[in-house]
Structures are given as structure tokens and as C-alpha cells.
C-alpha positions in Angstrom: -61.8 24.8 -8.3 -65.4 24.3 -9.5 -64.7 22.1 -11.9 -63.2 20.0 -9.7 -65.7 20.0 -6.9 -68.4 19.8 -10.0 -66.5 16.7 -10.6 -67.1 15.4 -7.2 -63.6 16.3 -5.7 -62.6 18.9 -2.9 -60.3 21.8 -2.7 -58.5 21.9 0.3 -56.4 24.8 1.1 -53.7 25.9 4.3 -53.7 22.6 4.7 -49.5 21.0 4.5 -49.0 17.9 3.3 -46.3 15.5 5.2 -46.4 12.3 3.5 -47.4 10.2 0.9 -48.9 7.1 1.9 -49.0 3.5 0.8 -51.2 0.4 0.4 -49.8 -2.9 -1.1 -46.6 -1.1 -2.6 -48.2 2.0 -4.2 -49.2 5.4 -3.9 -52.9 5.4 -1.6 -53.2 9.1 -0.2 -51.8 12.0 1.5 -51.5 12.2 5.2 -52.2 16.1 6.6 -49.9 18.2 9.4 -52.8 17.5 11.3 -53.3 14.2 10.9 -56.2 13.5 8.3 -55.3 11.4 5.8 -56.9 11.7 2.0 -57.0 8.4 0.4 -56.7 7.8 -3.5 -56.1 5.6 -6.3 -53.7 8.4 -7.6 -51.3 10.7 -6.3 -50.5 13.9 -8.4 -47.7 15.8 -6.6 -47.0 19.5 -7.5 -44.4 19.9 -4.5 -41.4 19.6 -6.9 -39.1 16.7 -7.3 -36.6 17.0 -4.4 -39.7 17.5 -2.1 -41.5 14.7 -3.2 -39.1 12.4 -3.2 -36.8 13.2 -0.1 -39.5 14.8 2.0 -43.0 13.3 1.4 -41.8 9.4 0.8 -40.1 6.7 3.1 -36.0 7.2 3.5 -36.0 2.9 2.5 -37.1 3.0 -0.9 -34.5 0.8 -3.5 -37.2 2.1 -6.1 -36.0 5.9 -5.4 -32.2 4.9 -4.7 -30.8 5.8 -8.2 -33.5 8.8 -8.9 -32.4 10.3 -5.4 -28.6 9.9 -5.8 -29.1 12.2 -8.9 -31.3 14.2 -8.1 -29.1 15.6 -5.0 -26.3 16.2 -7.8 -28.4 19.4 -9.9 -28.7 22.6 -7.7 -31.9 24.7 -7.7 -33.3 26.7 -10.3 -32.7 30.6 -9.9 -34.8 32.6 -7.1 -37.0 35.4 -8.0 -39.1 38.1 -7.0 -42.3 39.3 -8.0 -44.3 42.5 -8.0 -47.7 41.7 -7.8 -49.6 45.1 -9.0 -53.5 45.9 -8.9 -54.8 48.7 -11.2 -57.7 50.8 -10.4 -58.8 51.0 -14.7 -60.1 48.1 -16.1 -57.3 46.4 -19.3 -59.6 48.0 -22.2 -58.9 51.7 -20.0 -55.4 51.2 -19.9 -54.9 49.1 -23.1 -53.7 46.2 -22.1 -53.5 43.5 -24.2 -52.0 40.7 -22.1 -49.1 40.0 -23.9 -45.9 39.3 -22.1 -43.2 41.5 -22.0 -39.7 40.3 -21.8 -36.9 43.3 -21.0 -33.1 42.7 -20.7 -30.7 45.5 -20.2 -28.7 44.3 -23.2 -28.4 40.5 -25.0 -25.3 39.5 -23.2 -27.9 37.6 -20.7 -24.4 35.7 -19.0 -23.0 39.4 -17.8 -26.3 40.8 -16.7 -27.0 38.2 -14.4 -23.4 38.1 -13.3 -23.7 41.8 -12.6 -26.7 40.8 -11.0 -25.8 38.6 -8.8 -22.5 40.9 -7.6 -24.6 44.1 -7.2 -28.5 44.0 -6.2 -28.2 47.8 -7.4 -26.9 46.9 -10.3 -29.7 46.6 -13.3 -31.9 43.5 -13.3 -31.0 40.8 -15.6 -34.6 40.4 -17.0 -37.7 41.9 -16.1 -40.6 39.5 -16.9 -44.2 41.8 -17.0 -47.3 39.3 -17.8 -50.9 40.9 -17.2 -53.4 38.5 -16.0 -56.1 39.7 -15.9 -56.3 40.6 -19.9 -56.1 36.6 -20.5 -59.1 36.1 -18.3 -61.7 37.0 -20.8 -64.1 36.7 -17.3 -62.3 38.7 -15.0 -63.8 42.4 -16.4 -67.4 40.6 -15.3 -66.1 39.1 -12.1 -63.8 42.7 -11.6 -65.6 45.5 -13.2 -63.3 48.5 -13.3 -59.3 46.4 -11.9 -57.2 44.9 -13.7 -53.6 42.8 -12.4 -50.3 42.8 -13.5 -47.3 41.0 -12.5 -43.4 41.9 -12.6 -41.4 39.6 -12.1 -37.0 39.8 -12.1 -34.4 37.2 -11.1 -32.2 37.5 -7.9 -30.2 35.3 -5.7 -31.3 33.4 -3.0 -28.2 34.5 -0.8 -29.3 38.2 -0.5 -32.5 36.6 0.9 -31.1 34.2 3.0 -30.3 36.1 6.4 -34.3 36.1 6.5 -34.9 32.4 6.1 -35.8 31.3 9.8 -37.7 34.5 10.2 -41.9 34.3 9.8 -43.8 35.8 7.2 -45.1 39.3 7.7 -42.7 39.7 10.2 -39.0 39.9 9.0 -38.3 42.8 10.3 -37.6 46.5 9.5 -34.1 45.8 7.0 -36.8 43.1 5.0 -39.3 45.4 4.4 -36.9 48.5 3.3 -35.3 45.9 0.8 -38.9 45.0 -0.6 -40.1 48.7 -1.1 -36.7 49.5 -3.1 -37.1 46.9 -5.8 -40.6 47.3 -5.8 -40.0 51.3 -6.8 -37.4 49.9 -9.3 -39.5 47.3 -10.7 -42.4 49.9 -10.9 -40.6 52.6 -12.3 -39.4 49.7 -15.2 -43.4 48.3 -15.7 -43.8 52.3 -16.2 -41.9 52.8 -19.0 -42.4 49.8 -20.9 -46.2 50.4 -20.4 -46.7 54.3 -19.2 -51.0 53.8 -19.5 -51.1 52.2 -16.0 -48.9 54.9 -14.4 -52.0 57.2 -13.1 -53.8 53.9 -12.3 -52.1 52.2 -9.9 -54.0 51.4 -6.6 -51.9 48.6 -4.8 -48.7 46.6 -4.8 -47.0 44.1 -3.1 -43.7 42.3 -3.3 -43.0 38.2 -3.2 -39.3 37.6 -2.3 -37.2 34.1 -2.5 -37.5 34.3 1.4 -41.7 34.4 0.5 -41.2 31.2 -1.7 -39.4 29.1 0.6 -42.4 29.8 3.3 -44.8 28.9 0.8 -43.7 26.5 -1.7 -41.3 25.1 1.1 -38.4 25.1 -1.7 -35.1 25.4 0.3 -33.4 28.5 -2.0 -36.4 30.1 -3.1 -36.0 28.5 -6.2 -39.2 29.8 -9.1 -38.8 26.4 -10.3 -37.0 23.8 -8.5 -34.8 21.8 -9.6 -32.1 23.4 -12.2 -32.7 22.9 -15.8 -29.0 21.9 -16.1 -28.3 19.5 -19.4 -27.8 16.4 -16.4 -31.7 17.1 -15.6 -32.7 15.5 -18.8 -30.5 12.8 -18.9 -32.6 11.4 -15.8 -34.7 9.0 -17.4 -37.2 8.6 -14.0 -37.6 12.3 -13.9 -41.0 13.5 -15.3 -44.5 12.9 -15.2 -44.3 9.0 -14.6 -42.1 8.3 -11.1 -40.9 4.6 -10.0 -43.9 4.5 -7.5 -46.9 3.0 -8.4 -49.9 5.4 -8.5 -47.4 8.6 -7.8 -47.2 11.0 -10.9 -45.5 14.4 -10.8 -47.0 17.2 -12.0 -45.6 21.7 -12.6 -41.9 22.0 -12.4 -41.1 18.6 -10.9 -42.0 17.2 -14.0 -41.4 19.3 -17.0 -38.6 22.4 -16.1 -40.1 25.8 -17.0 -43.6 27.5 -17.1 -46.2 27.6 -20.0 -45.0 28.6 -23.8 -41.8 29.4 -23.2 -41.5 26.1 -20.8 -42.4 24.1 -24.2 -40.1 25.3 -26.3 -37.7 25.0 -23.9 -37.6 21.4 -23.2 -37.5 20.2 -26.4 -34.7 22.4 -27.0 -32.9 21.7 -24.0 -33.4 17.7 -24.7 -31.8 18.4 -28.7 -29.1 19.9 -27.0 -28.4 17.1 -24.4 -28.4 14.9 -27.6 -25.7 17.2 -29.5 -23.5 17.4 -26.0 -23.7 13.3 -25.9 -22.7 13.3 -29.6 -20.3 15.9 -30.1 -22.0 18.2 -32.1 -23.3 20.9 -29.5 -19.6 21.4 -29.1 -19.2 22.5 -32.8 -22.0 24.3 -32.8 -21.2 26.4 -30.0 
């Protein structure tokens, strides 16, 4: 945020987006819930790909015909939830070095999130434990004596969805039961992989597929929207670039994934959308 406003740009936040708008056949500016409009020679949109394309832009586009008509073939990425964890110890007390941790109940990743899906009680398919706060080499200044840390699992959207139409903060008794459960479990799982932040930790709080949907207004909770199906990457319009002048995708909607492993992962999953076209990822397999 400061560089940007150093730069001479504004941060604008609970503020909702409903359209992109347009000026001689390109992108020109957002227009608020409210009805203030931001005009721009560029548009950056971070709302994912099915959002931006079948929510935030004109119905009569030809430009967005083909994208669109594939685009509603791939389903959504998996839903998640996430235990956001505050520590009362700064990351040198605790030693934390802010490396991720990945854990998996066993390396047949196919049957644990099978199981998964069949039985919430059943163990999680991944647990995903990152710690912010020691890759902030400010925060100890900005923070003295806290540190963060972040646990995060995959679940479907399906044992969230009874709770879609209900409002944040207030979904009810059944909701919040549900949240403190996987909270203890994913707790009790950040406790034994790191037991140095057991004595240490001062608050929690639980994000839900049902919290993503309010939020990032993604329809199945989805962590990253759109699926990173082999199909995705055979969609030539799909990534930064999009058929509209001035319009550019940006996060998920362009590239699937997150960070490092996000990376990797594309080129990966584009080598292997070359074997499958070729033959060879058959043999392989």
C-alpha cells in the first residue's frame, strides 16, 4: 500500500467492484456498488477468471464468446480452510524459521482426499503450515514480542454449502461448532509438527469455504478458482493478456496456483498437456 500511494495511486478497500467499464472498445475503469466509477488506462483484475469475465463485463461480447464457452466447461479449484493463529512469543522465542511445512497422512494423495471428502472426521488430506511473520524481516519491529502462523487443510465445498445464503459472523450455532472442531484438530496437528508454539498461543480464528465465497465472491469456495485441470492450459486466451483491450488478469485468474510451488507447477502442468496431446504422458503414466 505505500508504495502505491507513494506512487501517486490510492488503496481503496470494502469497496465491491460491479463492472468494468469501457471507452472506444477497451477497458477505461471500474464502476463501484455505490456508484463511483475509477477511470484508467489499465485494468488489472484479481477477481479470478469466471468473475471477471461473466460477472464484471457486458453479456454481448464476440471477443469473450469462445474464452466464455470454455471457461464454463473446467469446475472450480478445491475449497479450503484456514487456521489463522497469533502467538504471544516473538519467531526467534519460538524458533521459527518460516519455512513451509507440508504434512500428508501417507503419499497416496488420491485416497486421502477421497477419504476426505467421504468423512470430514476422517484425517485431512494435507495440512499446509506457513509462518508469516518469520518472512517479514519487519514485522519483529512493527510487532515486538507476536508472531503469525497459518494452517491451512483442504475440504469440500458441499459440507459448507448449507451455510451459503447465511451472513458472515452469523451462521449460526451448528457453523460455529463445526469451526471450533477443525480448529482443535488443526491445532493439535501445527502442535506436533512444531511443539515450541504450544505454551504460546494467544488467539485463533478459522476461515471456512463458506468465508471465501463472502469474501472473494467465488461460488464454491474455491482457494483458487478455476480448476487446474490439463483443459485449463489448452485455453490459449487464459492468462495475463485477455481479448479486451487494456484488461489484464492478474493471482489465480491468470497463472493457477500460489508462489513457489505455483511456479513449478505450471510449467509442469503445461509439459504434461504437451505429452497428453502427443501420446507420451500416457506411456509415462
Amino acid at each position: 500500500m505505500p508504495r502505491i500511494e507513494q506512487s501517486g495511486g490510492c488503496v481503496v478497500t470494502s469497496a465491491e467492484v460491479v463492472s468494468v467499464e469501457f471507452e472506444s472498445g477497451k477497458a477505461a475503469g471500474v464502476r463501484m456498488s455505490d456508484g463511483r466509477e475509477f477511470r484508467s488506462d489499465l485494468v488489472l483484475s484479481d477477481a479470478g477468471a469466471t468473475n471477471t469475465f461473466e460477472h464484471l463485463l457486458p453479456p454481448d461480447l464476440p471477443a469473450l464468446d469462445s474464452l466464455r464457452r470454455q471457461l464454463r466447461t473446467l469446475g472450480p479449484s478445491t475449497a479450503h480452510v484456514s487456521l489463522y493463529v497469533g502467538l504471544s512469543q516473538s519467531d526467534a522465542a519460538v524458533e521459527l524459521k518460516g519455512s513451509n511445512l507440508w504434512v500428508y497422512p501417507s503419499f497416496n494423495h488420491d485416497a486421502n482426499v477421497e477419504r476426505s471428502a467421504r468423512d470430514m472426521e476422517a484425517p485431512f488430506p494435507v495440512v499446509f503450515l506457513s509462518f508469516p511473520s518469520a518472512k517479514d524481516p519487519d514485522f519483529e519491529r512493527r510487532h515486538p514480542g507476536k508472531s503469525t502462523i497459518e494452517a491451512i487443510t483442504m475440504l469440500p465445498y458441499e459440507a459448507f454449502a448449507g451455510w451459503e445464503e447465511t451472513r458472515w459472523k452469523r451462521r449460526g450455532d451448528e457453523y460455529e461448532a463445526l469451526k471450533r472442531r477443525l480448529s482443535v484438530r488443526l491445532l493439535a496437528e501445527l502442535e506436533r509438527q512444531v511443539p515450541s508454539v504450544a505454551d504460546s498461543i494467544a488467539c485463533t480464528e478459522l476461515s471456512t469455504p463458506a468465508t471465501t465465497r463472502h469474501f472473494m465472491n467465488y461460488r464454491n469456495g474455491e482457494i483458487y478458482g478455476i480448476s487446474s485441470a490439463p483443459d485449463r492450459f489448452a485455453i490459449r486466451e487464459l492468462g495475463a493478456r485477455t481479448p479486451i483491450r487494456g484488461l489484464y488478469l492478474c493471482g489465480a485468474g491468470a497463472h493457477p496456483g500460489g508462489g513457489v510451488t505455483g511456479a513449478p507447477g505450471r510449467n509442469a502442468a503445461r509439459q504434461a498437456l504437451r505429452d497428453w496431446k502427443t501420446g507420451r504422458f500416457k506411456k509415462a503414466a
